[in-house]
Backbone as ProteinMPNN parsed JSONL, in Angstrom:
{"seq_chain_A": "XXXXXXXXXXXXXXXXXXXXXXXXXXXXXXXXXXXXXXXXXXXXXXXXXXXXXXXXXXXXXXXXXXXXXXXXXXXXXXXXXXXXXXXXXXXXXXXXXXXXXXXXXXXXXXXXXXXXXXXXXXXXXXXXXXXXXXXXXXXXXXXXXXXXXXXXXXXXXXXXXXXXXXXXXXXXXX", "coords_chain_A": {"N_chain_A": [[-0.487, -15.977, 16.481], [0.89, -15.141, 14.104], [-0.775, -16.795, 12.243], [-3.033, -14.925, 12.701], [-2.042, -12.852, 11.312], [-1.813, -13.523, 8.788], [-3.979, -14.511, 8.019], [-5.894, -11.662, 8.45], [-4.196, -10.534, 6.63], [-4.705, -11.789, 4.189], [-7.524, -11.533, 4.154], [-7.747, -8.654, 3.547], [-7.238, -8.184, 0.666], [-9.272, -10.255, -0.443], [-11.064, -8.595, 0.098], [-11.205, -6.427, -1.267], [-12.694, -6.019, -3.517], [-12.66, -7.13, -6.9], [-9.211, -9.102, -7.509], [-8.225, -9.376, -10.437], [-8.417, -6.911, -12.445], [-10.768, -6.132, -15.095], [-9.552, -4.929, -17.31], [-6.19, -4.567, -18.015], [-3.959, -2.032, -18.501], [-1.4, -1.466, -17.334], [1.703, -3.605, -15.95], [2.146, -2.799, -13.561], [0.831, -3.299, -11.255], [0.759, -6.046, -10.962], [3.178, -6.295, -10.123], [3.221, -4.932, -8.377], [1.757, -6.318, -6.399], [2.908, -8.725, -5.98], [5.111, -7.578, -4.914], [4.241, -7.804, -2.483], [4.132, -10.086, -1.472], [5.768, -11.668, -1.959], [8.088, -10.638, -0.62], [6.409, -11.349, 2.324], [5.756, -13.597, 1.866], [8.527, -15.184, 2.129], [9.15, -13.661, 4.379], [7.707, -15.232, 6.466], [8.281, -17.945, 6.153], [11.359, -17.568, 6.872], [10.337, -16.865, 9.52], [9.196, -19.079, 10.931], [11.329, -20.363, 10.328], [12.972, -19.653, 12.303], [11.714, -19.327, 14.899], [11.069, -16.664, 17.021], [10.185, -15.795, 19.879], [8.07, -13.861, 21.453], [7.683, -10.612, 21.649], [8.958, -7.313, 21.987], [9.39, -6.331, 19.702], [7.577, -7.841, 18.288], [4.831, -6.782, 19.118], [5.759, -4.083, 18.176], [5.774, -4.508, 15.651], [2.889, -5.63, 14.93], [1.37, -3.294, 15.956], [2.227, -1.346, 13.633], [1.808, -2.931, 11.54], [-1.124, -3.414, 12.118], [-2.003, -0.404, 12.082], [-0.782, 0.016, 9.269], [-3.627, -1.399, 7.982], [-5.449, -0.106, 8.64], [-5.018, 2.831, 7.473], [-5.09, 2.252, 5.063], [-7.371, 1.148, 4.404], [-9.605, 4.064, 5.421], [-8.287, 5.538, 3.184], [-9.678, 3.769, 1.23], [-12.241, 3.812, 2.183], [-12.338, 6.621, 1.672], [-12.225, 7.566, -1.163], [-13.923, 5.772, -2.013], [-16.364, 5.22, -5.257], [-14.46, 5.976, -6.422], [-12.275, 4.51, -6.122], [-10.029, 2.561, -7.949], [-8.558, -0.522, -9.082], [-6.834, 0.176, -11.69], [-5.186, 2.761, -13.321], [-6.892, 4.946, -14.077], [-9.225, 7.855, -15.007], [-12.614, 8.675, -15.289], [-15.549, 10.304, -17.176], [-17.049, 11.225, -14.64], [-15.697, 11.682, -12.556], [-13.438, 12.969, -9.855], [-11.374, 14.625, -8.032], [-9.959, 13.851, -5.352], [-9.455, 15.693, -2.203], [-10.173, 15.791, 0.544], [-10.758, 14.57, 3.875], [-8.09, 11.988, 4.443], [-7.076, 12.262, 2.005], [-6.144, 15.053, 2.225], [-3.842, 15.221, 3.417], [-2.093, 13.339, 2.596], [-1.192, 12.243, -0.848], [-1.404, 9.961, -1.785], [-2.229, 7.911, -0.167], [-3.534, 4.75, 0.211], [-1.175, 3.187, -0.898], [0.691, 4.308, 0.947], [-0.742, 2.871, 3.275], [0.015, 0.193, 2.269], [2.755, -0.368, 2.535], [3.274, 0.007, 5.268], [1.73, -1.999, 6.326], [3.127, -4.067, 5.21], [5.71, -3.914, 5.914], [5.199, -3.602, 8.99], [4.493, -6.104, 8.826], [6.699, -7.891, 8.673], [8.468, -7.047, 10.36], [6.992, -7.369, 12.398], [7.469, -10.76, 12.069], [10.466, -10.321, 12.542], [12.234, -10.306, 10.241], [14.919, -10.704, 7.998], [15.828, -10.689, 5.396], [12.654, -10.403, 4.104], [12.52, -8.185, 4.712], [14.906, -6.797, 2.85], [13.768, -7.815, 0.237], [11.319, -6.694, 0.136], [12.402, -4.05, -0.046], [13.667, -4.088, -2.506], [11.577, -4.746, -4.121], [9.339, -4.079, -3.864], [8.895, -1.376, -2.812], [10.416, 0.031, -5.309], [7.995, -0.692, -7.188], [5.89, 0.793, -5.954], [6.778, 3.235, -6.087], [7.419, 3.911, -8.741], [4.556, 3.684, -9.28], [3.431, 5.406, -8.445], [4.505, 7.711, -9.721], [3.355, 7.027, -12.191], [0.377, 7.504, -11.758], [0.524, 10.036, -11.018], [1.432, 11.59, -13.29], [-0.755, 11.131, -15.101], [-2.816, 11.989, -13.298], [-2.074, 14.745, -13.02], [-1.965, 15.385, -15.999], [-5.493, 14.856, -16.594], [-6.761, 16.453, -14.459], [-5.197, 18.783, -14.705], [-4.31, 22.047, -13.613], [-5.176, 22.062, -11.106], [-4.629, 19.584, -9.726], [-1.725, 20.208, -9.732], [-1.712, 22.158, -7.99], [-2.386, 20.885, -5.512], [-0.507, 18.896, -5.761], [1.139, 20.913, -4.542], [0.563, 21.45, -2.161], [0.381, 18.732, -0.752], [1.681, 15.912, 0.421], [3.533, 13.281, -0.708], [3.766, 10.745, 0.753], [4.121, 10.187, 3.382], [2.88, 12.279, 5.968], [3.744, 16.0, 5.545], [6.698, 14.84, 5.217], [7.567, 13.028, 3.206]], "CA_chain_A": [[-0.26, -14.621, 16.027], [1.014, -15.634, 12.638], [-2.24, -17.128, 11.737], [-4.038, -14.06, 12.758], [-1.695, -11.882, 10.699], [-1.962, -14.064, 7.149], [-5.573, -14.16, 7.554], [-6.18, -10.201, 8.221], [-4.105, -10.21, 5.166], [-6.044, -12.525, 2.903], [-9.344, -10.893, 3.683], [-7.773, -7.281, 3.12], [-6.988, -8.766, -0.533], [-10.202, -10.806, -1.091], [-12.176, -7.38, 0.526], [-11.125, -5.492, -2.093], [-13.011, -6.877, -4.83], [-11.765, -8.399, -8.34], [-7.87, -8.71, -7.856], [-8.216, -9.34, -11.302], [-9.324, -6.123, -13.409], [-11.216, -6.331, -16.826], [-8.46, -4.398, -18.259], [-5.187, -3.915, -16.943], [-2.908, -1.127, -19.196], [0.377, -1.796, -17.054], [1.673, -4.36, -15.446], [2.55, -2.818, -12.001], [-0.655, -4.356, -10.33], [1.378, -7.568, -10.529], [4.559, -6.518, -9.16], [2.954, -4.248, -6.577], [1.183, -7.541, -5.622], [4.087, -9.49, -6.133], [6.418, -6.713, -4.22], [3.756, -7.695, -1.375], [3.722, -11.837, -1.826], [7.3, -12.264, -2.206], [8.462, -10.39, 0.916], [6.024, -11.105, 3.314], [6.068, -15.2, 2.401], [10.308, -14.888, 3.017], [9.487, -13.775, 6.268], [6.797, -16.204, 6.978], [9.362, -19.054, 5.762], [12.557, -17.077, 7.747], [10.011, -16.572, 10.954], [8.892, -20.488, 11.187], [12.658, -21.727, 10.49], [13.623, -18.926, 13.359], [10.575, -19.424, 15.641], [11.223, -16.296, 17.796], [9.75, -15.52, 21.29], [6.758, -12.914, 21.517], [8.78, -9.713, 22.351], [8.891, -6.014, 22.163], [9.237, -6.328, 17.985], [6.463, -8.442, 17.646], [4.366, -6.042, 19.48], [5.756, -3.109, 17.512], [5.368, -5.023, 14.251], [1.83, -5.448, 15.429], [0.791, -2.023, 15.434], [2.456, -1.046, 12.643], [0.663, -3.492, 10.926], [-2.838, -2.637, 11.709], [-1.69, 0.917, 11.181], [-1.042, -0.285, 7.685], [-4.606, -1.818, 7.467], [-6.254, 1.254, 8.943], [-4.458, 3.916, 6.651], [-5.455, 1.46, 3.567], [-9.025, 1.196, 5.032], [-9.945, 4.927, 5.342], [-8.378, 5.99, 2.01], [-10.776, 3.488, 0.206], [-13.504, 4.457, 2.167], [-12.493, 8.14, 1.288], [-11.991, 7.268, -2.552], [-15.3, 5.546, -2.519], [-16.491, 4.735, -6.071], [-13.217, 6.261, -7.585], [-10.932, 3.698, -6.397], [-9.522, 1.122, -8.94], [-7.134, -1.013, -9.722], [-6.038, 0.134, -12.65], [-4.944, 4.022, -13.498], [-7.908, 5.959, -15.069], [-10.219, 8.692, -14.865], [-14.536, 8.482, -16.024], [-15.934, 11.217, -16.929], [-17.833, 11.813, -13.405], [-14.151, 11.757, -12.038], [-13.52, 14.308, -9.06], [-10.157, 15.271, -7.186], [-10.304, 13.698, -4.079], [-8.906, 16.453, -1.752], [-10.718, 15.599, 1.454], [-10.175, 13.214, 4.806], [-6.544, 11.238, 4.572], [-6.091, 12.755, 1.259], [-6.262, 16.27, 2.524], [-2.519, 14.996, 4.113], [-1.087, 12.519, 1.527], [-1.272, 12.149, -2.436], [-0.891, 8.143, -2.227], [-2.438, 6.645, 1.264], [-3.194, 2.921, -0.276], [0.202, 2.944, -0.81], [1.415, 4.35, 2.794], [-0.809, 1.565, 3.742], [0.422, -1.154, 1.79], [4.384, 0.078, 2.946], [2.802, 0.062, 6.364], [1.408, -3.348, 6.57], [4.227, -5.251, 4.846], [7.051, -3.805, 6.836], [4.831, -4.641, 9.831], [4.22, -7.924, 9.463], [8.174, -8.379, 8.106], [8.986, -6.594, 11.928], [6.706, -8.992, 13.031], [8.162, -12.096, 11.633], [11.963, -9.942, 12.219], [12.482, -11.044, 8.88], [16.032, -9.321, 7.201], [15.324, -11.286, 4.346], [11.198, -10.364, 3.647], [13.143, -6.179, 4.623], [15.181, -6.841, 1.719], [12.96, -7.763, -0.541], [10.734, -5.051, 0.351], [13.006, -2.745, -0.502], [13.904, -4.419, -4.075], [10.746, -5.414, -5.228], [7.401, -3.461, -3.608], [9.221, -0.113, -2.546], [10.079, 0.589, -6.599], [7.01, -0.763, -7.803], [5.711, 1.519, -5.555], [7.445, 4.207, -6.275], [6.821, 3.838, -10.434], [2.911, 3.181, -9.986], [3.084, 6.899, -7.949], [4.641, 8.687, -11.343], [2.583, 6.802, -13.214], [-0.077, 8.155, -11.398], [0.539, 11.506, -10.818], [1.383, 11.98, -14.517], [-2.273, 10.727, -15.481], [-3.755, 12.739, -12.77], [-1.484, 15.737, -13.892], [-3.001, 15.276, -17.828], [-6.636, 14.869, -16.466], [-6.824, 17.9, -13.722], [-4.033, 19.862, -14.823], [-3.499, 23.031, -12.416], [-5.886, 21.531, -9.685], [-3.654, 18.753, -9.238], [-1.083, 20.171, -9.657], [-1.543, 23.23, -6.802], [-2.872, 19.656, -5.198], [0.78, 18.421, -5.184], [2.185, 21.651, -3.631], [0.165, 21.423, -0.255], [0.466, 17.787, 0.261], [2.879, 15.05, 0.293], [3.264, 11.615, -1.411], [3.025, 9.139, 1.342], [4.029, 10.591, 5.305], [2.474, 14.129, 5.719], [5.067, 16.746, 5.94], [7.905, 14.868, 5.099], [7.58, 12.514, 1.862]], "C_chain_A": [[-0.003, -14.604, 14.517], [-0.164, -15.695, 12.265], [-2.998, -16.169, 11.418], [-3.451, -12.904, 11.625], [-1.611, -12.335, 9.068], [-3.024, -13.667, 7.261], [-6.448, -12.979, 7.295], [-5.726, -10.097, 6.67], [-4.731, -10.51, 3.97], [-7.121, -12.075, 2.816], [-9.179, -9.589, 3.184], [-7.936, -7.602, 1.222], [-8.371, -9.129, -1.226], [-11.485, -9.847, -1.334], [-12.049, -6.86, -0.785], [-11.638, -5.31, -3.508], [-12.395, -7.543, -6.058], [-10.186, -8.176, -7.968], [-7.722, -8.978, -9.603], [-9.059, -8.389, -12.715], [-9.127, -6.611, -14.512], [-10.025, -6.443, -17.632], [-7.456, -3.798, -17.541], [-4.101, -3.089, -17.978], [-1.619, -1.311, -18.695], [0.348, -2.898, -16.066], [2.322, -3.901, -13.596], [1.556, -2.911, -10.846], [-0.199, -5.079, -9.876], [2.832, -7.384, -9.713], [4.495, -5.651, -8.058], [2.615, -5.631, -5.552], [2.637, -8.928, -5.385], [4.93, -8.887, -5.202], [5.571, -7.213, -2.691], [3.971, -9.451, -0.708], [4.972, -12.145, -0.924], [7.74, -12.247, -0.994], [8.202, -10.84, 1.952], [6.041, -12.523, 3.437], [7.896, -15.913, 2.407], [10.021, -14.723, 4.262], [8.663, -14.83, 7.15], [8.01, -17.508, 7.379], [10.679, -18.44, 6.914], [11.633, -17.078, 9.379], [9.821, -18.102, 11.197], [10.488, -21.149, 11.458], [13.151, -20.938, 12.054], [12.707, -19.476, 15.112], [10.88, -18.612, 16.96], [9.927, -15.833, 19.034], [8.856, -14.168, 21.226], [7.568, -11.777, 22.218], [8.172, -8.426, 21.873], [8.301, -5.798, 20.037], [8.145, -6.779, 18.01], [5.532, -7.413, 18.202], [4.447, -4.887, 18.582], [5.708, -3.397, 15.655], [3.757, -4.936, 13.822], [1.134, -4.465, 15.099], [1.341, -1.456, 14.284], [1.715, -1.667, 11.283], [-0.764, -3.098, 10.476], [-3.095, -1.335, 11.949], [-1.857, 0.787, 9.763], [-2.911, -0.288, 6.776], [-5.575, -0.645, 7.636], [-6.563, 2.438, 8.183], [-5.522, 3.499, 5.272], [-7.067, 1.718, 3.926], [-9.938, 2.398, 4.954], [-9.532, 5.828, 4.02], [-9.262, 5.34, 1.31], [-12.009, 3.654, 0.437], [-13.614, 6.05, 1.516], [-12.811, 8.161, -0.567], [-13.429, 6.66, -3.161], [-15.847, 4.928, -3.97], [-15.285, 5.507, -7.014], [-12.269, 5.019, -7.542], [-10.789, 2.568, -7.228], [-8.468, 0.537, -8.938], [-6.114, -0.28, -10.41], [-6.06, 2.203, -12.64], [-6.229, 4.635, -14.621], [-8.593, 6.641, -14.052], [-11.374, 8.974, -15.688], [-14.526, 9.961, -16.146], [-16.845, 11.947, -15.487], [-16.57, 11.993, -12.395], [-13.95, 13.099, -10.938], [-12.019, 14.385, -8.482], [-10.798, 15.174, -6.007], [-9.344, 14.472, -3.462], [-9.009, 16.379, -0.111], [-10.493, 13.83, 2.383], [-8.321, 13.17, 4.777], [-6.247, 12.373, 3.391], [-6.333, 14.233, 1.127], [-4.431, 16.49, 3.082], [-1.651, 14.533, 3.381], [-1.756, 12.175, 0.124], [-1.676, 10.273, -2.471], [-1.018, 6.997, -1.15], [-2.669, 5.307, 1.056], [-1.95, 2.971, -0.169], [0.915, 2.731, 0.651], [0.625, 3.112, 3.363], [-0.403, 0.44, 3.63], [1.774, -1.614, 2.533], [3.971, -0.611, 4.435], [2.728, -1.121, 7.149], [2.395, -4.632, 6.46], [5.075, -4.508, 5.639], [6.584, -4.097, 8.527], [4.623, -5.962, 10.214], [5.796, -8.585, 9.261], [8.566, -7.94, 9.691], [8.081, -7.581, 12.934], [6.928, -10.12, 13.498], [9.809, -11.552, 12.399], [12.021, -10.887, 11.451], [13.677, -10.357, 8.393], [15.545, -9.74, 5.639], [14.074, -10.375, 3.972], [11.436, -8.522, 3.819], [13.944, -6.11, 3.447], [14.619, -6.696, 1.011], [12.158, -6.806, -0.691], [11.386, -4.013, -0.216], [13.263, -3.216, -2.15], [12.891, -4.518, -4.934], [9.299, -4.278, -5.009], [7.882, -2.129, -3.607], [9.395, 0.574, -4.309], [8.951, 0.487, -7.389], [5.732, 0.219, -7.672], [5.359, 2.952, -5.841], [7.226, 5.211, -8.146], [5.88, 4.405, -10.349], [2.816, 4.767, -9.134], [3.049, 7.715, -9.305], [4.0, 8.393, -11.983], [1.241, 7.772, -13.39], [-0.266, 9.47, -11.405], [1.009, 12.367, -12.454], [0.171, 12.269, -15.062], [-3.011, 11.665, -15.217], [-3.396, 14.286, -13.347], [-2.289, 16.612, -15.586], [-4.407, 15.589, -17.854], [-7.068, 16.17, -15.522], [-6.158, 18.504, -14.296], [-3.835, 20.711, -13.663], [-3.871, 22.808, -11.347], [-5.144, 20.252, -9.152], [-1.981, 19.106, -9.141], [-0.15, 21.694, -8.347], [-1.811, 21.595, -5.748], [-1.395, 19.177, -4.63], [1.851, 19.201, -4.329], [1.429, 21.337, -2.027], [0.22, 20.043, 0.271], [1.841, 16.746, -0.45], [2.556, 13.188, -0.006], [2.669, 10.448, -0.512], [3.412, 9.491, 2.685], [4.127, 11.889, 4.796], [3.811, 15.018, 6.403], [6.21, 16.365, 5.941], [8.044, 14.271, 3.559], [6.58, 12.342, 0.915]], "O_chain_A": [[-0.785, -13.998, 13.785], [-0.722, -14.654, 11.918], [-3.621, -16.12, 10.357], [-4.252, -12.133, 11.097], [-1.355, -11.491, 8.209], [-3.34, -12.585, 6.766], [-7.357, -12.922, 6.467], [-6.439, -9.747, 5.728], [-5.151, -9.807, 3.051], [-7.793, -12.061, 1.785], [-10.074, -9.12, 2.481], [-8.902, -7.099, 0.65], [-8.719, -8.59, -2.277], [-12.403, -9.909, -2.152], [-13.086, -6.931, -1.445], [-11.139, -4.637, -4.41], [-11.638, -8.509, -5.967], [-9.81, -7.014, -8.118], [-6.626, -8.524, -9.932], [-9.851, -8.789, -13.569], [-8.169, -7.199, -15.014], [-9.559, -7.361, -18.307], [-7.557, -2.879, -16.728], [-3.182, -3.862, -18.251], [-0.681, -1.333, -19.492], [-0.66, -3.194, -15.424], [2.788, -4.656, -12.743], [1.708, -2.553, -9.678], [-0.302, -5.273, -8.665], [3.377, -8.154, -8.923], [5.275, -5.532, -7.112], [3.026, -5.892, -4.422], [2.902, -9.77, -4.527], [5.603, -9.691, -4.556], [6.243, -7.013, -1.679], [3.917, -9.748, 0.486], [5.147, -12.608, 0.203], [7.872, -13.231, -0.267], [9.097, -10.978, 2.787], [6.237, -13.03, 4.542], [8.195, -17.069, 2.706], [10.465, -15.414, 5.179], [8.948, -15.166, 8.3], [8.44, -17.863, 8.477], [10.801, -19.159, 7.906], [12.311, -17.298, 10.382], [10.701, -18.394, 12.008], [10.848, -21.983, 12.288], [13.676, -21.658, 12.904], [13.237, -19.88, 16.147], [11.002, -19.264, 17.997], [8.774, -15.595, 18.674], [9.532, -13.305, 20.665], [8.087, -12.008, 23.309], [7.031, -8.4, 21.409], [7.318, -5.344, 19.452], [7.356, -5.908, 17.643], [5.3, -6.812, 17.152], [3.373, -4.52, 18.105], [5.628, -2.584, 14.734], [3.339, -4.405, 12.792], [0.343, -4.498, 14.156], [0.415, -0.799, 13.808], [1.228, -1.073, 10.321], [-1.335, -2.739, 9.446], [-4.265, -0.968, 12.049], [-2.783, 1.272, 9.113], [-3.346, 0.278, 5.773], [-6.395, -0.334, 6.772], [-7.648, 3.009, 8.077], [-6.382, 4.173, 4.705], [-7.697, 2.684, 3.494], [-11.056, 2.153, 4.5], [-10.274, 6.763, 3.718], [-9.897, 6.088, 0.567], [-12.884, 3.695, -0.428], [-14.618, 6.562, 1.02], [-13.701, 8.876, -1.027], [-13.941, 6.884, -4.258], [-15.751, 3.708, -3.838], [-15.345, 5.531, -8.244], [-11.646, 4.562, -8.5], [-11.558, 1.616, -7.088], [-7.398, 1.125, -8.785], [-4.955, -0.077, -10.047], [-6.901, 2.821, -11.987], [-6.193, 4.622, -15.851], [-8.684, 6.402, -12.848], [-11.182, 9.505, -16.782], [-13.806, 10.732, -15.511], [-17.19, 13.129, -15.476], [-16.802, 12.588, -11.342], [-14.352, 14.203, -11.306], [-11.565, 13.495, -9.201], [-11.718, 15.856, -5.557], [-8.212, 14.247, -3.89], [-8.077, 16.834, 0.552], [-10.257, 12.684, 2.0], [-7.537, 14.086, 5.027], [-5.417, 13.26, 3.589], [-6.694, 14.685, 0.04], [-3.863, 17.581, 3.136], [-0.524, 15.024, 3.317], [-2.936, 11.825, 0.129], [-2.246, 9.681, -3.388], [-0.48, 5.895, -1.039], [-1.981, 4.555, 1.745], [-1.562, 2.729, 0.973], [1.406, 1.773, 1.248], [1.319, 2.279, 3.945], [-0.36, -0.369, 4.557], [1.984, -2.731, 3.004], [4.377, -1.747, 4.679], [3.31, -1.368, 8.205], [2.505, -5.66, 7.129], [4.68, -5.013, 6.689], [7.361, -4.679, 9.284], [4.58, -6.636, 11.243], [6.028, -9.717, 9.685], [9.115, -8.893, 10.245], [8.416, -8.281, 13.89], [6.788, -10.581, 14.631], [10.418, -12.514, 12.868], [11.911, -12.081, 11.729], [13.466, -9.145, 8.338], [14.923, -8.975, 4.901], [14.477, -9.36, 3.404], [10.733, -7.703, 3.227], [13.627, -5.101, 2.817], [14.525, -5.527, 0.637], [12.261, -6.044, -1.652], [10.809, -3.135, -0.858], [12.905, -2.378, -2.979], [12.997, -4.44, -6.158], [8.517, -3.859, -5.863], [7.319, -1.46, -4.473], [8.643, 1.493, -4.635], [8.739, 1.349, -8.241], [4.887, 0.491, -8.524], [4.311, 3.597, -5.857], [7.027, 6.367, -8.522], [5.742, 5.47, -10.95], [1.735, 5.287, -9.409], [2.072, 8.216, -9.862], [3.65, 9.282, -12.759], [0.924, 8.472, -14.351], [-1.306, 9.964, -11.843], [0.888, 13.58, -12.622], [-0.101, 13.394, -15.48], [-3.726, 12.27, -16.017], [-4.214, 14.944, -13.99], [-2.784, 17.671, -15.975], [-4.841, 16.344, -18.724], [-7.848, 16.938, -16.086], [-6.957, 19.344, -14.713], [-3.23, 20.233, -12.704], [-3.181, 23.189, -10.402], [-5.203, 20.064, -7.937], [-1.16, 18.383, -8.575], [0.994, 22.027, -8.039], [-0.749, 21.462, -5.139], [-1.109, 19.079, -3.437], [2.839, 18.79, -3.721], [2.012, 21.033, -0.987], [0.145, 19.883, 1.489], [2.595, 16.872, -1.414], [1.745, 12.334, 0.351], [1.755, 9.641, -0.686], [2.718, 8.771, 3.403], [4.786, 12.466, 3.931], [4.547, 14.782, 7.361], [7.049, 17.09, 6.475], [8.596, 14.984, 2.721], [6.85, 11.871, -0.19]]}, "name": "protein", "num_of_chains": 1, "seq": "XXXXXXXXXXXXXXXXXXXXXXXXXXXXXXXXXXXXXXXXXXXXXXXXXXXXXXXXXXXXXXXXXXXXXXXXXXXXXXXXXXXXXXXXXXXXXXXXXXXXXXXXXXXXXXXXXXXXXXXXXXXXXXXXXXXXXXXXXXXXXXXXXXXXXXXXXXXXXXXXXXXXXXXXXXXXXX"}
């Protein structure tokens, strides 16, 4: 089970093409990726020294998981040739409004949240839930404002009627 849940992860990573953009303007690429590393190889390390019994958690870690990968999955199909790494907008640039992000401002994200606190409920890791919360949840949290500033500057009132009908990262509540 382990096995199967690094390796989903490594290909979501390698899927995604260059982890290394051309040009990177901030550095919260690395500590999103880092907020994802850190945590999830704590719980790897805390689940091996623990080596618990196939149970109700691991099951509900499970789906939460490939919830995560799912969420992540259908925003970049929705995003299509917009999505990047890095924070910009081309001139052929559109306001994606449609699919997932007809519900949430920031679904990569809800996926990312998604996936790592699944596979950390997985592992029951307290440790790799810690971390999570110290390291990926603000980096998180930043690379949204960063975001939504940018997009703010580049749409103006269309993003920003945009932010009254939907919500950052779970629809109807956050």
């Amino acid at each position: 089970m382990l096995v199967v849940v690094l390796a989903v992860f490594a290909v979501l990573f390698l899927s995604e093409g260059d982890a290394r953009p051309k040009r990177l303007d901030d550095r919260t690429v690395l500590w999103i990726f880092l907020g994802i590393v850190v945590p999830l190889s704590a719980a790897v390390v805390e689940h091996l020294s623990l080596n618990p019994l196939l149970s109700w958690i691991t099951v509900l870690g499970s789906v939460i998981f490939v919830l995560g990968v799912v969420v992540r999955w259908v925003a970049r199909i929705t995003l299509g040739k917009f999505f990047t790494y890095e924070v910009k907008v081309t001139n052929e640039h559109k306001l994606i409004r449609k699919g997932i992000y007809k519900y949430i401002r920031h679904p990569l994200y809800t996926g990312i949240l998604l996936l790592c606190f699944g596979a950390i409920v997985l592992l029951q890791s307290s440790v790799g839930f810690m971390l999570l919360l110290i390291v990926l949840v603000p980096a998180l949290w930043h690379r949204m404002k960063v975001e939504e500033a940018f997009l703010l500057k580049a749409f103006g009132k269309r993003y920003q009627n945009y932010m009254k009908t939907t919500k950052r990262l779970i629809p109807g509540v956050y």
